[in-house]
C-alpha positions in Angstrom: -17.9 67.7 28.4 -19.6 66.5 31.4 -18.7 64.6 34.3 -20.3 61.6 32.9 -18.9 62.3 29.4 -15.5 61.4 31.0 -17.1 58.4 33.1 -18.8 56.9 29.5 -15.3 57.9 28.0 -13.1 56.0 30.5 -15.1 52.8 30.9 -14.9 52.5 27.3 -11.3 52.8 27.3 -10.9 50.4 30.1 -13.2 48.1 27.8 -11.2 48.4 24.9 -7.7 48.0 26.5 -9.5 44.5 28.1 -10.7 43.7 25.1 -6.8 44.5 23.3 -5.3 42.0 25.8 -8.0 39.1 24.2 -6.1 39.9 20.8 -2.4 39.7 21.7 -1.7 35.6 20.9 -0.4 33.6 24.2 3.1 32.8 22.7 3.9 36.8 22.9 2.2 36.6 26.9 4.2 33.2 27.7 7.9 35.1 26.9 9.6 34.9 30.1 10.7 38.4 29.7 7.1 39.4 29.1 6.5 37.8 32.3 9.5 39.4 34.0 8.3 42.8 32.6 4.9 42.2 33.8 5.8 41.4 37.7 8.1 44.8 37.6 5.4 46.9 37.0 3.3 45.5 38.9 5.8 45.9 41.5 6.3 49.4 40.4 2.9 50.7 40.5 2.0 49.1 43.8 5.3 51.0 45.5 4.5 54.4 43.8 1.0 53.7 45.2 1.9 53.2 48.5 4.3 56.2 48.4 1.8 58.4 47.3 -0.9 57.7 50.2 2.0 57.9 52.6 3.5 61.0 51.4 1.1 63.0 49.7 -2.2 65.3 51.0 -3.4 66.7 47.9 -0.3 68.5 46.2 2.1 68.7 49.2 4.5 66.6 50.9 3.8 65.9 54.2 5.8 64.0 56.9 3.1 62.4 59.4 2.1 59.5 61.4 1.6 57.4 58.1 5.7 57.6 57.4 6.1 56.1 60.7 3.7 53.3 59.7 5.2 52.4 56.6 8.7 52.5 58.2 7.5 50.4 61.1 5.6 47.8 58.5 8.7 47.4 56.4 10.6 47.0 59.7 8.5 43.9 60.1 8.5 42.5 56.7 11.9 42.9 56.8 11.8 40.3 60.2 9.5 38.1 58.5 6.3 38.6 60.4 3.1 37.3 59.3 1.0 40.3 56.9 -2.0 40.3 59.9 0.8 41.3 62.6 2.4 43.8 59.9 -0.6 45.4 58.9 -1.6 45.7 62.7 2.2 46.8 63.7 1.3 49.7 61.1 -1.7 50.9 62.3 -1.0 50.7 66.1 2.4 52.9 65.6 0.1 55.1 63.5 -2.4 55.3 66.2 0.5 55.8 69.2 1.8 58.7 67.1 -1.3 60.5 66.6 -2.4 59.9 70.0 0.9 61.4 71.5 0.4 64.2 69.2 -2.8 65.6 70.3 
């Protein structure tokens, strides 16, 4: 199959699964543990996200600047700071590090 055999293929699926979520009735969505269930993954998938652009370069692990970043924004969260100063905490200790390493 082609390229945009899969492309067709996957925006029908995508599609379907939206369309799925139309049929499920709301007293089944409104179950506290459905809710529950439904913040841990998203939880979930946005940490194994996260871990994967810090820690992966196509199949390999790799140790860089962007550990440090993550390390340094949790660091942050962790104190409270507002997301702006977090996110800009990140990306200066990510910038410091590659800088010192050239």
């Amino acid at each position: 199959m082609s390229l945009w055999h899969w492309i067709v293929l996957a925006c029908a699926v995508a599609f379907a699964t939206k369309w799925l979520g139309y049929a499920i009735p709301a007293r089944f969505l409104q179950n506290p543990r459905m809710t529950h269930i439904a913040a841990c993954m998203t939880v979930a998938l946005l940490s194994a996200l996260t871990v994967m652009n810090t820690l992966a370069e196509g199949s390999r692990l790799v140790l860089d600047a962007r550990l440090a970043a993550l390390v340094v924004a949790a660091v942050a969260l962790w104190l409270r700071a507002p997301f702006l100063l977090v996110v800009v905490l990140g990306a200066a200790s990510a910038a410091l590090l590659r800088w010192l390493g050239h």
